[in-house]
C-alpha positions in Angstrom: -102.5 -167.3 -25.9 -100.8 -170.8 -25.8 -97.6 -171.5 -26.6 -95.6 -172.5 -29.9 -95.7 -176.1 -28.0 -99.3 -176.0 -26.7 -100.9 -175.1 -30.4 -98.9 -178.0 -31.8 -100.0 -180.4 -29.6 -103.9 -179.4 -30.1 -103.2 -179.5 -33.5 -102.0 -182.9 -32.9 -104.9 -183.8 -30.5 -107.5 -181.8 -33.5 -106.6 -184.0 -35.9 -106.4 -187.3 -34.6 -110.2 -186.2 -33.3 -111.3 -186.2 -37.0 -109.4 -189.4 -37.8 -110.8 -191.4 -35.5 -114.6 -190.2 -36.1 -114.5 -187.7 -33.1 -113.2 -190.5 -30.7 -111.2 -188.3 -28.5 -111.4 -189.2 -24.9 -112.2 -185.8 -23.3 -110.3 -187.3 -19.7 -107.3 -187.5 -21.9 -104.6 -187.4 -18.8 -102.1 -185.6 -21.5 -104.4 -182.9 -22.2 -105.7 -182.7 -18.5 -101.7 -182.0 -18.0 -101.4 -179.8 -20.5 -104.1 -177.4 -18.6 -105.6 -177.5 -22.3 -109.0 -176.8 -23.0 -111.5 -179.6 -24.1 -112.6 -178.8 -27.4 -116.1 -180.0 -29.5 -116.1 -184.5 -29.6 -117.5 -185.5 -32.8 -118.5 -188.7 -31.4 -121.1 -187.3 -29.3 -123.0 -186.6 -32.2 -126.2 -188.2 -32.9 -126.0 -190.6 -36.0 -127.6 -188.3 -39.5 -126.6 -185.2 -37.4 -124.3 -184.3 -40.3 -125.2 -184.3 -44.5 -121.7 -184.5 -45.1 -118.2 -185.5 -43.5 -117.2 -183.2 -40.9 -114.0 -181.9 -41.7 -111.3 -179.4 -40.7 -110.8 -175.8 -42.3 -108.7 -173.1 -41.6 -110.9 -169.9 -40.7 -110.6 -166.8 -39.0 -112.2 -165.6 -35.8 -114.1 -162.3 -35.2 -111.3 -161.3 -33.4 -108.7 -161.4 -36.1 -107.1 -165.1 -35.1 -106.3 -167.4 -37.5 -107.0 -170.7 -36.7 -108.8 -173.9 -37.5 -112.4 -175.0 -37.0 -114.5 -178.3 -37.3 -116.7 -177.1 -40.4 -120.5 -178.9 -39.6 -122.6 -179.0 -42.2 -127.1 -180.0 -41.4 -129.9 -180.2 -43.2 -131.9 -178.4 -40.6 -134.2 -180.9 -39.0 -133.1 -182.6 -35.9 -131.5 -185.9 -36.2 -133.7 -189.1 -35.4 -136.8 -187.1 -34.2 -139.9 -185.6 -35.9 -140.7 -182.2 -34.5 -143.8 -181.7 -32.9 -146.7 -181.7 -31.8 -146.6 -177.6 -31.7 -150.3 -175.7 -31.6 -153.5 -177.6 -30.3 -156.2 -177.3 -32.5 -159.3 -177.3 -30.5 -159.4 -175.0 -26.3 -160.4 -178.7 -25.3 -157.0 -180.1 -26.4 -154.8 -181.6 -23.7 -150.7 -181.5 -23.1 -150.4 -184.1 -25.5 -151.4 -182.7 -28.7 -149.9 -179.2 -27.9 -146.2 -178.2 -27.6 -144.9 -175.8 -25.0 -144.1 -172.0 -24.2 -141.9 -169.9 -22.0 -143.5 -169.2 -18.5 -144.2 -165.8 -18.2 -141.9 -166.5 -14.9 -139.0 -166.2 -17.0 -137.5 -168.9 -15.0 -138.3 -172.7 -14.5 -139.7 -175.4 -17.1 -141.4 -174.5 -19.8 -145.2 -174.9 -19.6 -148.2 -177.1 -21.6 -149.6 -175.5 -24.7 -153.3 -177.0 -23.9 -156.5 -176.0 -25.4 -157.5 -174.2 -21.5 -153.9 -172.3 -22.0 -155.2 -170.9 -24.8 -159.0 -170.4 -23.7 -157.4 -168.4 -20.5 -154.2 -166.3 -22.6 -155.9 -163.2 -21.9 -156.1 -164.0 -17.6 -152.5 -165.4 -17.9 -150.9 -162.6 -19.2 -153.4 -159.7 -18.3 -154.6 -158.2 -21.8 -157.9 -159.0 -22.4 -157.2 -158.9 -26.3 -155.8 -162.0 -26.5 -158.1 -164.1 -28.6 -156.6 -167.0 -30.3 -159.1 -169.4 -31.1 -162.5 -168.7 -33.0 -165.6 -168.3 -30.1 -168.3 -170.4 -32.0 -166.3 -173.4 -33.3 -163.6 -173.4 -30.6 -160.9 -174.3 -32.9 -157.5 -172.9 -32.3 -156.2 -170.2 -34.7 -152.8 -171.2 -35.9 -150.6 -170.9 -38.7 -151.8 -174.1 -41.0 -149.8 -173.2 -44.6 -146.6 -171.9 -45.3 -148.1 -168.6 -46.3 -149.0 -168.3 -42.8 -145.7 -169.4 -41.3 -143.7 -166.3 -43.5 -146.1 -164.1 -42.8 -146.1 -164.5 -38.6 -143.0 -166.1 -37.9 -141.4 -162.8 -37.8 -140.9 -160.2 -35.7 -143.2 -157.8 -37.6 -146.0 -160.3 -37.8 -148.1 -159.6 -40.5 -151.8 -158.2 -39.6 -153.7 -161.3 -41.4 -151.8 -163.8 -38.7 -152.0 -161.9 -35.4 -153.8 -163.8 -32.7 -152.5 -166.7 -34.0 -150.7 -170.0 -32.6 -147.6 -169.9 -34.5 -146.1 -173.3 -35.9 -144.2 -173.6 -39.5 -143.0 -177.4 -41.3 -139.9 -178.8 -41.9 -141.4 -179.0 -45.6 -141.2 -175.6 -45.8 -137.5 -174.6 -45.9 -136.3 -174.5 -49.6 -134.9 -177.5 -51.5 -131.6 -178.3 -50.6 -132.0 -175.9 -47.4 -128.7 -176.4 -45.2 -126.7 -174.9 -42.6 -122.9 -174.6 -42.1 -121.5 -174.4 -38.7 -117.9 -173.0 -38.1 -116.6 -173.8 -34.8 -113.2 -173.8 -33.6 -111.1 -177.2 -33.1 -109.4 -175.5 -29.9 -111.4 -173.4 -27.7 -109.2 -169.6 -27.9 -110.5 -167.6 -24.7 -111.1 -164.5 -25.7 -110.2 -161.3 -24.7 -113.6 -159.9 -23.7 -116.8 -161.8 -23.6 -119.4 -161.2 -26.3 -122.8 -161.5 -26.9 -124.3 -164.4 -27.9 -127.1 -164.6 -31.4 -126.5 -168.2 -31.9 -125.6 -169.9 -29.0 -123.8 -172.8 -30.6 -125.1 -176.4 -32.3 -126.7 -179.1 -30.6 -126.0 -182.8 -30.4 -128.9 -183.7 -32.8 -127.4 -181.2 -35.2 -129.8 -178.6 -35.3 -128.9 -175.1 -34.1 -129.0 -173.7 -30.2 -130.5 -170.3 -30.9 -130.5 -167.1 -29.2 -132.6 -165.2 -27.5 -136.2 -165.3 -29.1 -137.9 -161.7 -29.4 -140.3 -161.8 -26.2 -141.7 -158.4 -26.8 -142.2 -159.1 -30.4 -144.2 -162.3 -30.1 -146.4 -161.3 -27.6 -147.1 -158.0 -28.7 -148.6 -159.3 -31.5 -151.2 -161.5 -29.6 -149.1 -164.7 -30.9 -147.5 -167.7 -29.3 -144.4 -168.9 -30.7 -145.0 -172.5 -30.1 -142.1 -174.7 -29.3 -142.5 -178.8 -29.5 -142.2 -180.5 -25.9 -138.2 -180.3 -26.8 -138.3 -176.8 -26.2 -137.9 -176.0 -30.3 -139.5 -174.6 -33.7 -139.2 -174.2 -37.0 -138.4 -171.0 -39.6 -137.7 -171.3 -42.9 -134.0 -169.4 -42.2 -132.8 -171.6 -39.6 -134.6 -174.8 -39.2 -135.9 -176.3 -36.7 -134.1 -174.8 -33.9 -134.2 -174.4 -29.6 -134.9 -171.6 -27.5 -134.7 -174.1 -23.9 -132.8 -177.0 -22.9 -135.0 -179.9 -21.6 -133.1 -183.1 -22.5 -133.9 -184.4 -25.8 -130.6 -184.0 -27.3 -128.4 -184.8 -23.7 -125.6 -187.2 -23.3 -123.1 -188.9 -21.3 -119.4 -187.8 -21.9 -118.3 -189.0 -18.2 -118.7 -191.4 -15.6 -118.3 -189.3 -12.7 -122.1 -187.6 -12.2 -121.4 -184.5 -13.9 -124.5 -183.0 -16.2 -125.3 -184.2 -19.6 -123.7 -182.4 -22.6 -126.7 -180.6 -24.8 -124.4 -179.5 -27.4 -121.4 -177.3 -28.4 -121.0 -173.4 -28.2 -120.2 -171.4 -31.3 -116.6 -170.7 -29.7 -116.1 -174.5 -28.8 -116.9 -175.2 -25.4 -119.4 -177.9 -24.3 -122.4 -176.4 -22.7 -123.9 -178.7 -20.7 -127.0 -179.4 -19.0 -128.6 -177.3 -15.9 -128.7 -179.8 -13.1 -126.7 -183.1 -13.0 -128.6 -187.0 -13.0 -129.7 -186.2 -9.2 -130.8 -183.3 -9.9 -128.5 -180.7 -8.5 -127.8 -177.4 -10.3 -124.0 -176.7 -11.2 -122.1 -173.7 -9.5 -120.7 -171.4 -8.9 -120.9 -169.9 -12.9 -119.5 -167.3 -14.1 -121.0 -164.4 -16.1 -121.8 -166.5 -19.2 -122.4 -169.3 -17.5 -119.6 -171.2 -17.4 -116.6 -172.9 -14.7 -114.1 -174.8 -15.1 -112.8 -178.5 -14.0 -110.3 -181.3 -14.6 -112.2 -183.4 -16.8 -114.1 -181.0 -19.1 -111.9 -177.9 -18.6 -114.1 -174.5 -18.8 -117.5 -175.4 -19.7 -120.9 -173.6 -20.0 -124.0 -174.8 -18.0 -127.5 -173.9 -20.2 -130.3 -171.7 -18.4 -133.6 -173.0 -17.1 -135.8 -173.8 -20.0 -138.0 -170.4 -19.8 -134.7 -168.2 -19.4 -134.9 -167.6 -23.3 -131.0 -168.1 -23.4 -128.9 -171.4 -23.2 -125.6 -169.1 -21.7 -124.8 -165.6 -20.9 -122.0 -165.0 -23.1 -119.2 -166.4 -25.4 -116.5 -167.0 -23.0 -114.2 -167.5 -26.3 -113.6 -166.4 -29.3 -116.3 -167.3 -32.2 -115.7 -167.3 -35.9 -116.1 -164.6 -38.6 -118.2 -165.8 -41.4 -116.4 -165.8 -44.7 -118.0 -162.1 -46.1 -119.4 -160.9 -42.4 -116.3 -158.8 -41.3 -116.3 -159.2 -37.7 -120.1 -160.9 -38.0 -122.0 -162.9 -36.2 -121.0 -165.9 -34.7 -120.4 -169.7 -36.1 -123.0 -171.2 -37.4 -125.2 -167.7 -36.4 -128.5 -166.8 -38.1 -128.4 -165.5 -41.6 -128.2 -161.3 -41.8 -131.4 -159.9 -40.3 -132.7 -162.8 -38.5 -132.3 -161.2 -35.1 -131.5 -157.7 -35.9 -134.1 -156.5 -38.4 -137.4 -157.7 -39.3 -137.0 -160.0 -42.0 -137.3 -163.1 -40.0 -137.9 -164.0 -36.4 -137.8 -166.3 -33.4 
């Protein structure tokens, strides 16, 4: 809890973010005095990430603090990018017509979506029932209308659309689709950590998801198929990621540190695994986060087939108006990862 003096001066630093368009220096030597933490920069924001003026609101968190938060409103498709390529269409297809999937590692990069990956699914995971592509034309089964999309791109995948390379369009989400992301203007540090169904927003404006169901997916002899960015689409949430490979990092600092990916729902940056050389941060913490001068605490995302970008919320994440103590800012609609109206 900060005091009387240190909420006024965020409040102070909060608004002149928005002012300015989000130019807030995060090496601010005042804040960096003030022990404060770094809360979300608007100006790291890719341009169109945003339909509308980002603007402050008072809200409430899920642990009963009144405060304020940026209010983010998207349109669900990733700014200055198409999405895609997602499911090859023929087993002779190379990397660059297909997207990507989690290696059944669980660790590491994610891995090529070929036309061979799908010819050998059943050798690379063990079940000879995996048959996702039809044996006399050699064309890859995937989900080509929007029909197809609603009926596999859920957890209970519909028996038509088993066996199936799963990809859905952006011209599928309903007219006027958007999404509204609350996140706090001052990171609060909460009193226990929580768990994490939307892990925040990234920098292109498009949602960092939780974990996808695994178990689900597979046990219904269907890929999931991410684009090389390590995302997809649904018809709830957009297009959305499940990994962190780079296409929405950027430079906040000068002094080597790892690119920021985006901002978590309770207001920290989470940046990226391993710095411009390479090198992995640490030591972390439970949900993935540490603490330094510049960026204050700070999560670090998972390696791309981790199926999580952090652990946990290290702070406190707000309660959506009509969601008594629901899920987190900017978190999947009811249902989408607790019951099986929608999936991934």
């Amino acid at each position: 809890m900060y005091l009387l003096s240190d909420r006024s001066l965020m409040g102070i630093i909060a608004f002149s973010v928005l002012a300015l368009g989000g130019c807030y220096n995060p090496s601010d030597n005042t804040a960096e005095q003030a022990g404060l933490a770094k809360g979300l920069d608007l100006s790291m924001f890719a341009k169109g990430a945003f339909t509308q003026e980002p603007k402050i609101v008072d809200c409430e968190t899920a642990g009963g603090t009144k405060t304020t938060c940026y209010q983010l409103i998207t349109d669900g498709a990733p700014a200055g990018r198409t999405p895609g390529p997602f499911c090859p269409r023929m087993i002779t297809d190379g990397a660059d017509v297909g997207g990507t999937w989690f290696s059944k590692e669980g660790a590491g990069d994610l891995i090529d979506i070929t036309g061979e990956f799908i010819l050998k699914l059943g050798e690379y995971y063990g079940d000879d029932k995996w048959l996702v592509y039809d044996t006399q034309t050699h064309k890859v089964r995937y989900t080509a209308t929007k029909e197809a999309c609603l009926g596999a791109a859920k957890p209970d995948v519909e028996e038509a659309y088993m066996q199936n390379c799963i990809e859905c369009e952006l011209w599928y989400l309903d007219d006027g689709f958007s999404r509204t992301f609350l996140i706090p203007t001052t990171p609060i540090p909460a009193a226990k950590t929580s768990r994490v169904p939307t892990a925040g927003i990234a920098l292109d404006g498009t949602e960092l998801s939780g974990s996808a169901p695994i178990d689900a997916i597979l046990g219904a002899y269907t890929i999931a198929a991410f684009d090389d960015c390590g995302g997809h689409i649904n018809v709830h949430q957009g297009y959305h990621y499940h990994s962190s490979v780079g296409c929405t990092d950027k430079s906040n600092s000068d002094d080597g540190h790892a690119l920021l990916v985006g901002y978590a729902s309770d207001g920290y940056g989470i940046y990226a695994l391993k710095n411009p050389e390479g090198k992995e941060a640490g030591p972390l913490d439970e949900c993935r986060g540490q603490t330094d001068d510049i960026r204050g605490y700070h999560y670090h995302a998972a390696s791309p087939s981790e199926n999580m970008f952090i652990g946990c919320f290290h702070g406190e994440t707000v309660r959506p108006e009509g969601l008594p103590g629901g899920h987190p800012a900017g978190g999947a609609p009811i249902g989408a990862h607790g019951d099986k109206s929608t999936i991934r």
